[in-house]
PyMOL CGO cylinders between C-alpha atoms (Angstrom):
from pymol import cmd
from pymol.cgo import CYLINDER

trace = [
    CYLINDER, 44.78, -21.97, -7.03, 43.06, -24.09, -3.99, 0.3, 1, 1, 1, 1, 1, 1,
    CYLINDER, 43.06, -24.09, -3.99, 41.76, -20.63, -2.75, 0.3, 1, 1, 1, 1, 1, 1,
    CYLINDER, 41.76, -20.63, -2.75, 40.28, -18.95, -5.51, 0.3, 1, 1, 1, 1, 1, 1,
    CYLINDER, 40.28, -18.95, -5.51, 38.82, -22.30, -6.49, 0.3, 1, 1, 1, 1, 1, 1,
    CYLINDER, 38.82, -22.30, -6.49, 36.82, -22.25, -3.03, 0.3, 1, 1, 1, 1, 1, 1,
    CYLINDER, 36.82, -22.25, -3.03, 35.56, -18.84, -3.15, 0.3, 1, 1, 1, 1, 1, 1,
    CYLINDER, 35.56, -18.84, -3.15, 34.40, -19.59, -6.32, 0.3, 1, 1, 1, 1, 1, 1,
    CYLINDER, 34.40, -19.59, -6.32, 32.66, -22.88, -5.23, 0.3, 1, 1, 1, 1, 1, 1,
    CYLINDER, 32.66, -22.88, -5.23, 31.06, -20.98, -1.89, 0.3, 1, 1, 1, 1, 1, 1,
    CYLINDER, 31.06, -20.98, -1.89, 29.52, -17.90, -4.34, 0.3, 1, 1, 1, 1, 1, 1,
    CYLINDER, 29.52, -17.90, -4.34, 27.96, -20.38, -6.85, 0.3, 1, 1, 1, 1, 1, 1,
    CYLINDER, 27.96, -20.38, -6.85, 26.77, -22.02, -3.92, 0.3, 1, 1, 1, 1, 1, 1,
    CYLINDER, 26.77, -22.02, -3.92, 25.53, -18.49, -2.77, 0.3, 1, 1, 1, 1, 1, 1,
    CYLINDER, 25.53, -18.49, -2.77, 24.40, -16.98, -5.88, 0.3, 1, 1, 1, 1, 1, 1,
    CYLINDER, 24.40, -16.98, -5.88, 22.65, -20.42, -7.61, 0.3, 1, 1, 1, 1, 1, 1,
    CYLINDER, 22.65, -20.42, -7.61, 20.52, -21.41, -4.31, 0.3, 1, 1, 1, 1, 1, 1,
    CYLINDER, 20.52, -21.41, -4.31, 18.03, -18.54, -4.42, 0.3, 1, 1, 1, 1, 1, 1,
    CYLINDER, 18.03, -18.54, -4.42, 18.48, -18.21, -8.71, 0.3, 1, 1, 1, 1, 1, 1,
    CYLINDER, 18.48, -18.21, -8.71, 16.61, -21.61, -8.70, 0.3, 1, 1, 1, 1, 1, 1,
    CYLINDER, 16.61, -21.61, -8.70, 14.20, -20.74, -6.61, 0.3, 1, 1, 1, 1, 1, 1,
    CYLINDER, 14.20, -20.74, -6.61, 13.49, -17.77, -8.34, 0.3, 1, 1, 1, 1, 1, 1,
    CYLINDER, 13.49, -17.77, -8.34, 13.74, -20.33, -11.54, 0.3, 1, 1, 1, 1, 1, 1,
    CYLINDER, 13.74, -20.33, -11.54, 11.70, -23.29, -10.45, 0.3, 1, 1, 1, 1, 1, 1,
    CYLINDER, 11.70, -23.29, -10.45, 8.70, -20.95, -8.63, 0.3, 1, 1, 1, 1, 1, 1,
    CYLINDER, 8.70, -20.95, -8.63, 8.02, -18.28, -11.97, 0.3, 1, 1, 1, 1, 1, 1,
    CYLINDER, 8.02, -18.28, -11.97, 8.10, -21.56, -13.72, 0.3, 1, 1, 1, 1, 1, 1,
    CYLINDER, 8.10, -21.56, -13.72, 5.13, -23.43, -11.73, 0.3, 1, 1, 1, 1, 1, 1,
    CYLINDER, 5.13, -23.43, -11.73, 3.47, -20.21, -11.26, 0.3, 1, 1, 1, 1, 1, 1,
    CYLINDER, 3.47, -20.21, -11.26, 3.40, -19.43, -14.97, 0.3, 1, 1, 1, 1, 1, 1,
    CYLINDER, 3.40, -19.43, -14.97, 1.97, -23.13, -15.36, 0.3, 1, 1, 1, 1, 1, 1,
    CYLINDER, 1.97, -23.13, -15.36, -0.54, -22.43, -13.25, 0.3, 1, 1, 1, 1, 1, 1,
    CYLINDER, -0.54, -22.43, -13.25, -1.39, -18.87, -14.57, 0.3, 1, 1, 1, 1, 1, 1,
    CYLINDER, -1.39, -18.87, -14.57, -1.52, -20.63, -17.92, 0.3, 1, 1, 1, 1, 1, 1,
    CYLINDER, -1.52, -20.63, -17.92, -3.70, -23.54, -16.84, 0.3, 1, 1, 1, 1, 1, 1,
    CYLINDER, -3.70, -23.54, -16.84, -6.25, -21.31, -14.80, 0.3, 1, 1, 1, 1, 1, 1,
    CYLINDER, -6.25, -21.31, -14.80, -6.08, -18.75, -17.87, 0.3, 1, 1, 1, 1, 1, 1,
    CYLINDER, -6.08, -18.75, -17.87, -5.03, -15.59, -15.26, 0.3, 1, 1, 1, 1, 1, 1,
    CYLINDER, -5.03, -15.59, -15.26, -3.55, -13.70, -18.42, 0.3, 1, 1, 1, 1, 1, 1,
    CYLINDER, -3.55, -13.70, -18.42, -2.95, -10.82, -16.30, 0.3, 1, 1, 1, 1, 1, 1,
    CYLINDER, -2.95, -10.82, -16.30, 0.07, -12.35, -14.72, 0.3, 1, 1, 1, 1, 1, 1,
    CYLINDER, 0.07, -12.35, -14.72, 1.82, -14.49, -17.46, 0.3, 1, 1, 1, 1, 1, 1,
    CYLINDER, 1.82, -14.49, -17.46, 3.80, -11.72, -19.43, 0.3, 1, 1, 1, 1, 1, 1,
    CYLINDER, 3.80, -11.72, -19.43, 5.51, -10.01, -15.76, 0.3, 1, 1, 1, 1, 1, 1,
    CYLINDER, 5.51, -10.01, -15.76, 5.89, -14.02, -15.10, 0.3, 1, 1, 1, 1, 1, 1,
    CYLINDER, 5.89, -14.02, -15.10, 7.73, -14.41, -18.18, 0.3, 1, 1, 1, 1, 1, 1,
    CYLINDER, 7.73, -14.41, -18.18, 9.94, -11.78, -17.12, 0.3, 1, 1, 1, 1, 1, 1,
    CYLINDER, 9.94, -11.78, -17.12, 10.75, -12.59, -13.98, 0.3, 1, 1, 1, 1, 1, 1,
    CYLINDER, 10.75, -12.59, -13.98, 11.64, -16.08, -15.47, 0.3, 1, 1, 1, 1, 1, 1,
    CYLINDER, 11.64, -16.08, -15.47, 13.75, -14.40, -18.27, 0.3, 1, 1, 1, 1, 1, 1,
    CYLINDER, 13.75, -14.40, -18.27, 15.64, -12.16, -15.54, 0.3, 1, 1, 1, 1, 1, 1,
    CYLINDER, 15.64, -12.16, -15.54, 16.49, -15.52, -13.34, 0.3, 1, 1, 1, 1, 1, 1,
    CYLINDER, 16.49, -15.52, -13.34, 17.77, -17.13, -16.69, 0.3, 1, 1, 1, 1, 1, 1,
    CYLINDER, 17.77, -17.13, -16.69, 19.82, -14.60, -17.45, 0.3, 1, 1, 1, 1, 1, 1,
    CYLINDER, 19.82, -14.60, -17.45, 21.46, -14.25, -13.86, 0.3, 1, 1, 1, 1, 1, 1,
    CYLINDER, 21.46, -14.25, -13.86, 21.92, -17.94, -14.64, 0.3, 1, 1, 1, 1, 1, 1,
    CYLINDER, 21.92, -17.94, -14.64, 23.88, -16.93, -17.95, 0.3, 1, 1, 1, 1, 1, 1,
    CYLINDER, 23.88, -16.93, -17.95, 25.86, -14.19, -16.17, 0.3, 1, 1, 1, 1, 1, 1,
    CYLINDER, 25.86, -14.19, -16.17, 26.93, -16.81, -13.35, 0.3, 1, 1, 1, 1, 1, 1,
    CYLINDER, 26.93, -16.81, -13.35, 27.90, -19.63, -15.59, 0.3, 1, 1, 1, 1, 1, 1,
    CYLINDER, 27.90, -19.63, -15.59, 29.59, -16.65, -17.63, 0.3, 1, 1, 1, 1, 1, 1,
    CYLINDER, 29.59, -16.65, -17.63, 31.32, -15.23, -14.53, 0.3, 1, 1, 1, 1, 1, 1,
    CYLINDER, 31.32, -15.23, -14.53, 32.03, -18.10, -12.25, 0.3, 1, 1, 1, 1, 1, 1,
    CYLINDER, 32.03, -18.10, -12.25, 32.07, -20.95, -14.54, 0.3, 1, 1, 1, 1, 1, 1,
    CYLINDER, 32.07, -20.95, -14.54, 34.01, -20.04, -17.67, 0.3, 1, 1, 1, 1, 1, 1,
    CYLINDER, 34.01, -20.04, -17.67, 35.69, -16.77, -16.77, 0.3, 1, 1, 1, 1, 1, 1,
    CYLINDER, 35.69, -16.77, -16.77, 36.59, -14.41, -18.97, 0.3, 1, 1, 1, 1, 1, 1,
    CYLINDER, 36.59, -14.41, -18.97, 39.66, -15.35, -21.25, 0.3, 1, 1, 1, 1, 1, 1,
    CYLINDER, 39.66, -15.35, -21.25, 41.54, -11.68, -20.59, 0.3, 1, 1, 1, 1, 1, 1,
    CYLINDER, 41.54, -11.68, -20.59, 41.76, -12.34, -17.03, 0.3, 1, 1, 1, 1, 1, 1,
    CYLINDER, 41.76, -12.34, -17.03, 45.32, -14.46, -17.60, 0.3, 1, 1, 1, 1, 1, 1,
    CYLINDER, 45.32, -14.46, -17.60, 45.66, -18.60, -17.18, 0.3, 1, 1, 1, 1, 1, 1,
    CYLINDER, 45.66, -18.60, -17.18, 45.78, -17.86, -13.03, 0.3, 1, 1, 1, 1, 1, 1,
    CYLINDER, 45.78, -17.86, -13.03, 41.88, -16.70, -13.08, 0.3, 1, 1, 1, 1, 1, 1,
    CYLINDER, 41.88, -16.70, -13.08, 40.13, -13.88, -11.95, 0.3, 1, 1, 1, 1, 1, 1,
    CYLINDER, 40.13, -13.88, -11.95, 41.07, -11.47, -9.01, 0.3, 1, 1, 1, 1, 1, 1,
    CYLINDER, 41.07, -11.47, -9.01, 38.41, -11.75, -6.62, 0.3, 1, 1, 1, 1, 1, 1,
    CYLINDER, 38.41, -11.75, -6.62, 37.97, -8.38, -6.40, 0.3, 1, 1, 1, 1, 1, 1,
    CYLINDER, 37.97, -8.38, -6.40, 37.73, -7.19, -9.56, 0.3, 1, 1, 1, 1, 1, 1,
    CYLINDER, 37.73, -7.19, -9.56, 35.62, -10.66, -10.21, 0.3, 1, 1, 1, 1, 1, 1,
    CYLINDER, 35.62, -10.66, -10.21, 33.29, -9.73, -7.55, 0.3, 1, 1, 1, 1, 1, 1,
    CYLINDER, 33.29, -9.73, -7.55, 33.12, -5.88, -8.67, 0.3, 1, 1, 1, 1, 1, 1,
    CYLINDER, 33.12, -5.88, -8.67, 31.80, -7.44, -12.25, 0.3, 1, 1, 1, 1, 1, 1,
    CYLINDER, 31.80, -7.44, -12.25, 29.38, -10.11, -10.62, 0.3, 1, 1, 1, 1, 1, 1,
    CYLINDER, 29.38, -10.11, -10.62, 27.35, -7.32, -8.98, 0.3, 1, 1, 1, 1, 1, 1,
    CYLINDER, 27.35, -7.32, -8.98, 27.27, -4.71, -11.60, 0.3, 1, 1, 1, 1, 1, 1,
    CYLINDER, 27.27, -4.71, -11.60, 25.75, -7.78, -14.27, 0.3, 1, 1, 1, 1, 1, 1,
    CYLINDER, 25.75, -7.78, -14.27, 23.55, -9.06, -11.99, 0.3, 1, 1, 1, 1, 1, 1,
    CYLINDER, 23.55, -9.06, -11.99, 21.66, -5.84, -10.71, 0.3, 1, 1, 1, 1, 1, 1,
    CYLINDER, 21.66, -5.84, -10.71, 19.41, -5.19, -13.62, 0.3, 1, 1, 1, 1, 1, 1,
    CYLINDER, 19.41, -5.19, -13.62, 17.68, -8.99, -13.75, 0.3, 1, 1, 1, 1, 1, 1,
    CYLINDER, 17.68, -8.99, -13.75, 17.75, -8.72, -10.05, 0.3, 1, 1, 1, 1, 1, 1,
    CYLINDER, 17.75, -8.72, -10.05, 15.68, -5.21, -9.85, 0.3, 1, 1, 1, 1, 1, 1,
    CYLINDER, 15.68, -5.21, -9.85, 13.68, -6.75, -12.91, 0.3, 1, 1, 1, 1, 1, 1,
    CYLINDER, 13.68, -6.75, -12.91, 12.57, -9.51, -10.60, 0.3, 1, 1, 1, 1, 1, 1,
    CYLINDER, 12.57, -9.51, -10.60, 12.03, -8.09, -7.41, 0.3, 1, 1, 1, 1, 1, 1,
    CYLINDER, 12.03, -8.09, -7.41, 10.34, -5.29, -9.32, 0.3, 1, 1, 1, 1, 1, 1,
    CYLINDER, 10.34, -5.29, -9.32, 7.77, -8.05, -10.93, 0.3, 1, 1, 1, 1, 1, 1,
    CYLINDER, 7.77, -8.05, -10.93, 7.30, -9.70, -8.01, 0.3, 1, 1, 1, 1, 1, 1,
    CYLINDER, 7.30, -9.70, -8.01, 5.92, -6.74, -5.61, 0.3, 1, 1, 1, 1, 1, 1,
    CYLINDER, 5.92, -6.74, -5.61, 3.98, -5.72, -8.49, 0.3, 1, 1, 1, 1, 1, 1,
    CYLINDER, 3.98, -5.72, -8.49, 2.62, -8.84, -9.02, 0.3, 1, 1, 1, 1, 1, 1,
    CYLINDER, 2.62, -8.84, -9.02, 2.14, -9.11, -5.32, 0.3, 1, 1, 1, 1, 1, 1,
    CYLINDER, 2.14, -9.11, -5.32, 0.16, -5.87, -4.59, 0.3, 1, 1, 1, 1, 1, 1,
    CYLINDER, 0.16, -5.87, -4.59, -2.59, -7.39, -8.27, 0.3, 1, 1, 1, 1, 1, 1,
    CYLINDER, -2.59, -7.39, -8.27, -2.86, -10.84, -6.65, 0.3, 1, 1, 1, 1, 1, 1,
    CYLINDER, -2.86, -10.84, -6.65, -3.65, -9.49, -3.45, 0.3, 1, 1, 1, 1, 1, 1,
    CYLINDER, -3.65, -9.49, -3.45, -6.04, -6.70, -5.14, 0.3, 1, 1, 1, 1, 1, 1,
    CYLINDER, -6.04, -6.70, -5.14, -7.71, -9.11, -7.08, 0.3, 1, 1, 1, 1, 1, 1,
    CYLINDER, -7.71, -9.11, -7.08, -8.28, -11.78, -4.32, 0.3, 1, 1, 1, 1, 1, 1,
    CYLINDER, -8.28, -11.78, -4.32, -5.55, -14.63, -6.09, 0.3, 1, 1, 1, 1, 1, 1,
    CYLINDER, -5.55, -14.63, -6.09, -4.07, -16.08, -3.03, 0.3, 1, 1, 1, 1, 1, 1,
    CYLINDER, -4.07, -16.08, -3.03, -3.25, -19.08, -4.51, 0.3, 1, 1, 1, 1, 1, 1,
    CYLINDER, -3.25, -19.08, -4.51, -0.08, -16.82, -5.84, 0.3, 1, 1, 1, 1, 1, 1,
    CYLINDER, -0.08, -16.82, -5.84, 0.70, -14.90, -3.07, 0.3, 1, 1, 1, 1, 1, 1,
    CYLINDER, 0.70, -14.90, -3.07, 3.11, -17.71, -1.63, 0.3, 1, 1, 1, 1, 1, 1,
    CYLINDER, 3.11, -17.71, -1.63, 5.03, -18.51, -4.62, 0.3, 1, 1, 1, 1, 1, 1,
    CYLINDER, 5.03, -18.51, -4.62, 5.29, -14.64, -5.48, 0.3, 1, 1, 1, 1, 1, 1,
    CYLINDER, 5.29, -14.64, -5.48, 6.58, -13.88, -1.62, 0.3, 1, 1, 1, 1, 1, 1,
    CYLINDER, 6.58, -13.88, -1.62, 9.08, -16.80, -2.40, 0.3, 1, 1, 1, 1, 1, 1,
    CYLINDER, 9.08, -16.80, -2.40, 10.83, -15.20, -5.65, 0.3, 1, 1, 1, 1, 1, 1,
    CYLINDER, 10.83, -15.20, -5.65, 10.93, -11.90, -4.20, 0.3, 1, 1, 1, 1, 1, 1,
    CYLINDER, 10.93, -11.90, -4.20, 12.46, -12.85, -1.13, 0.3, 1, 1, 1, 1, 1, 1,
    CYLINDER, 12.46, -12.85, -1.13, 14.81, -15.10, -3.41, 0.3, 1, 1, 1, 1, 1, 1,
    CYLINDER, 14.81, -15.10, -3.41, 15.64, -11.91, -5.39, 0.3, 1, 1, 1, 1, 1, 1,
    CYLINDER, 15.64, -11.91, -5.39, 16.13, -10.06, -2.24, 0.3, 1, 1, 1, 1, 1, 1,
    CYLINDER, 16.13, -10.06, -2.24, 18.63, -12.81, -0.66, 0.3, 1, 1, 1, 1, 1, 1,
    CYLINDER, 18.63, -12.81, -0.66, 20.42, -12.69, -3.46, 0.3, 1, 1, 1, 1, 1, 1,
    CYLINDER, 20.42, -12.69, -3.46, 21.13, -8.91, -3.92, 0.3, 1, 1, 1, 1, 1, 1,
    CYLINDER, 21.13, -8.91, -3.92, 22.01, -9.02, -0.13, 0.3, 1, 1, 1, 1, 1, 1,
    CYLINDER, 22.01, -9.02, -0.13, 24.65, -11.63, -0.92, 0.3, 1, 1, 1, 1, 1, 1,
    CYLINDER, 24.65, -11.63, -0.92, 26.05, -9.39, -3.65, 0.3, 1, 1, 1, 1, 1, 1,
    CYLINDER, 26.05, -9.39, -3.65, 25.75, -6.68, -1.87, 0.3, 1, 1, 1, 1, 1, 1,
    CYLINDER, 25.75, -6.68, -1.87, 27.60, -7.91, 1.15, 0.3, 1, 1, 1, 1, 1, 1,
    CYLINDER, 27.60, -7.91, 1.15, 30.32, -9.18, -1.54, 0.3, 1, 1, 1, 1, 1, 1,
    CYLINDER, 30.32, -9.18, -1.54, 31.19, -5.45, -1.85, 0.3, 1, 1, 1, 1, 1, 1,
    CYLINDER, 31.19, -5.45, -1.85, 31.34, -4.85, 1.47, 0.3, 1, 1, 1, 1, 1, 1,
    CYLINDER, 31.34, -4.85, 1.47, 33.31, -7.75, 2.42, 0.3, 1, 1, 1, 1, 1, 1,
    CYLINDER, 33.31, -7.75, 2.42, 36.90, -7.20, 1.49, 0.3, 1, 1, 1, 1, 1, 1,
    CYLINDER, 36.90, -7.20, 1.49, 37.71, -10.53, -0.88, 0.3, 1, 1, 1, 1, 1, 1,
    CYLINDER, 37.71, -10.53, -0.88, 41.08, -10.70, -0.06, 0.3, 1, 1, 1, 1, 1, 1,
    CYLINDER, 41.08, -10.70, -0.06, 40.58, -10.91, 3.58, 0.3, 1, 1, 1, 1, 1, 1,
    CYLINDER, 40.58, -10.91, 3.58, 38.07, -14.10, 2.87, 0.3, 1, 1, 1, 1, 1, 1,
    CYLINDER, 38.07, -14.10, 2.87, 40.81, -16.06, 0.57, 0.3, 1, 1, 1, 1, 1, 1,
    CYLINDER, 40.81, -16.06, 0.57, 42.76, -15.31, 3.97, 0.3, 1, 1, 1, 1, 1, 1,
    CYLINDER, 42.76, -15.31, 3.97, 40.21, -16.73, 6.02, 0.3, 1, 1, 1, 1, 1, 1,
    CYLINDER, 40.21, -16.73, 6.02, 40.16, -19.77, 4.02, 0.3, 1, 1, 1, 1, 1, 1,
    CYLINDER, 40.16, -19.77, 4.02, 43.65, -20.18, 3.65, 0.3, 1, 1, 1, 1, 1, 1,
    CYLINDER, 43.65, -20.18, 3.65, 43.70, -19.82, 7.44, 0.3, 1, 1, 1, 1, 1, 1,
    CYLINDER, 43.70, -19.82, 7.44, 40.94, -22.55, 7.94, 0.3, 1, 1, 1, 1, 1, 1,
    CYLINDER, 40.94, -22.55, 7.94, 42.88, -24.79, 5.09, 0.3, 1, 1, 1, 1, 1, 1,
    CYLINDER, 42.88, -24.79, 5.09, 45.74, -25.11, 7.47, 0.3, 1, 1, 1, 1, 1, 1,
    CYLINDER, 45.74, -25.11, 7.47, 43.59, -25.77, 10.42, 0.3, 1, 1, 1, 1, 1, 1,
    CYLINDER, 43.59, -25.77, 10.42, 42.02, -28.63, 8.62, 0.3, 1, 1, 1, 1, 1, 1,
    CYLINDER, 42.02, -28.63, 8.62, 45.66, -30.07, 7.56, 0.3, 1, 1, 1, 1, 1, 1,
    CYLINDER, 45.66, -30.07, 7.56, 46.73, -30.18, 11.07, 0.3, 1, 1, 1, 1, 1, 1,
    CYLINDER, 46.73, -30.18, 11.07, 49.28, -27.03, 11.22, 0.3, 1, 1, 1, 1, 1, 1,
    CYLINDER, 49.28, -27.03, 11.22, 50.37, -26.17, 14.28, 0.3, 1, 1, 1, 1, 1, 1,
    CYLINDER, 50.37, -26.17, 14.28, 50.85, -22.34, 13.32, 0.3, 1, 1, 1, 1, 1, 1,
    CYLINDER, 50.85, -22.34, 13.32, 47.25, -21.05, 14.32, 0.3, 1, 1, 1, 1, 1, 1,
    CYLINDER, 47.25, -21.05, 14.32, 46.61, -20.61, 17.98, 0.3, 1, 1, 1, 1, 1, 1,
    CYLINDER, 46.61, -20.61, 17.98, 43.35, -20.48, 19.66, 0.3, 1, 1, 1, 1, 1, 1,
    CYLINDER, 43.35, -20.48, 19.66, 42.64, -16.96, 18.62, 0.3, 1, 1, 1, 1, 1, 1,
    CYLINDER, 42.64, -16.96, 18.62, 43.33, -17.27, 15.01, 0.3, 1, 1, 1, 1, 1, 1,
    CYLINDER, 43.33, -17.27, 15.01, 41.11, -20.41, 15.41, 0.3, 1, 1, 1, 1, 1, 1,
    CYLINDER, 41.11, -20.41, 15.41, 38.67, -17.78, 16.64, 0.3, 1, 1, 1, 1, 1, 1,
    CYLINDER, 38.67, -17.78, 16.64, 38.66, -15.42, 14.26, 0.3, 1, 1, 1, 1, 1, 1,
    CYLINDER, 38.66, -15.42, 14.26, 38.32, -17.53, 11.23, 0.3, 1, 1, 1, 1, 1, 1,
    CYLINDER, 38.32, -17.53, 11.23, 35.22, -18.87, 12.98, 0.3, 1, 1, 1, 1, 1, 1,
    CYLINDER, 35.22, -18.87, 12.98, 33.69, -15.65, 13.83, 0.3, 1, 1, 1, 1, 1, 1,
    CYLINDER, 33.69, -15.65, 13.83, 34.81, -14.32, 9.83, 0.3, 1, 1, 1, 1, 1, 1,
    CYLINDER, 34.81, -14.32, 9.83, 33.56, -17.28, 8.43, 0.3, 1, 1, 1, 1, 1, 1,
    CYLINDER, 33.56, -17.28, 8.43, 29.98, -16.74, 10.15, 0.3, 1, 1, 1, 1, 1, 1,
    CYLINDER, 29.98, -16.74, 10.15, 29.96, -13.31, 9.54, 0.3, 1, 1, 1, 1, 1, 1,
    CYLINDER, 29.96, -13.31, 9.54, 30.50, -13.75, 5.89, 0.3, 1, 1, 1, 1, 1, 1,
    CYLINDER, 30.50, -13.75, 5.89, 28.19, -16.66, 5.52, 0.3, 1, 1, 1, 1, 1, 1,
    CYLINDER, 28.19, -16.66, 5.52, 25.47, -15.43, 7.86, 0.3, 1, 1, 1, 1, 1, 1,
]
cmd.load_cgo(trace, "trace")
């Protein structure tokens, strides 16, 4: 189904963009840690890069292959997006836990070489629990309407007016913003 295809496509989008961020910084910072021999930080650094590997297993899990007893039609969104969340809290907490921590000893022990980097994944952790926590608050069903509104604006039907033109506008930047 066209619709549940593009919600899917717009959370990967959502969910993968700050995941390899989180990703690609623990992994330079724990090159660096390793290379300047800052022991302190490497084993919370390998955590934080084992909690943004597994959100990376529970999205492919979730998003890309979904689970078999969900019928040939795919996942409902809302049950979909009720399961996304509760897997993804505990790596998320896990790295935005590391990462303050890790901020408040880098600070405290003048590394300010870090400080960026660190700032970066726990932001990156934060934007992505705000995502899934605006998934809950957003009802699903009224974004596959959105988009199956904006799907016949874009195919030329004359059945929207100006307001309904409106309001997928306004929905869509709501949701996205």
């Amino acid at each position: 189904d066209v619709m549940s295809n593009t919600f899917l496509s717009h959370v990967r989008h959502e969910l993968r963009t700050p995941l390899n961020a989180i990703i690609g910084y623990s992994e330079m910072l724990l090159e660096d840690t390793t290379e300047q021999c800052q022991d302190y930080f490497i084993s919370d650094l390998k955590k934080i890069h084992a909690s943004g590997e597994k959100l990376l297993m529970v999205i492919n899990d979730f998003l890309v292959s979904p689970p078999d007893e969900v019928g040939e039609s795919g996942p409902c969104p809302e049950i979909l997006g009720r399961q996304v969340r509760h897997a993804l809290r505990t790596p998320l907490n896990a790295i935005i836990g590391y990462s303050e921590m890790l901020l408040e000893e880098a600070e405290d022990l003048g590394q300010d070489s870090l400080i960026p980097d660190l700032r970066k994944i726990r932001n990156a952790g934060q934007c992505l629990l705000a995502f899934i926590d605006d998934m809950g608050r957003t009802p699903i069903s009224r974004f596959l309407h959105v988009l199956s509104a904006l799907a016949q604006l874009t195919h030329g039907s004359a059945a929207l007016n100006h307001m309904a033109h409106f309001e997928v506008r306004q929905i869509i930047h709501n949701y996205t913003s």
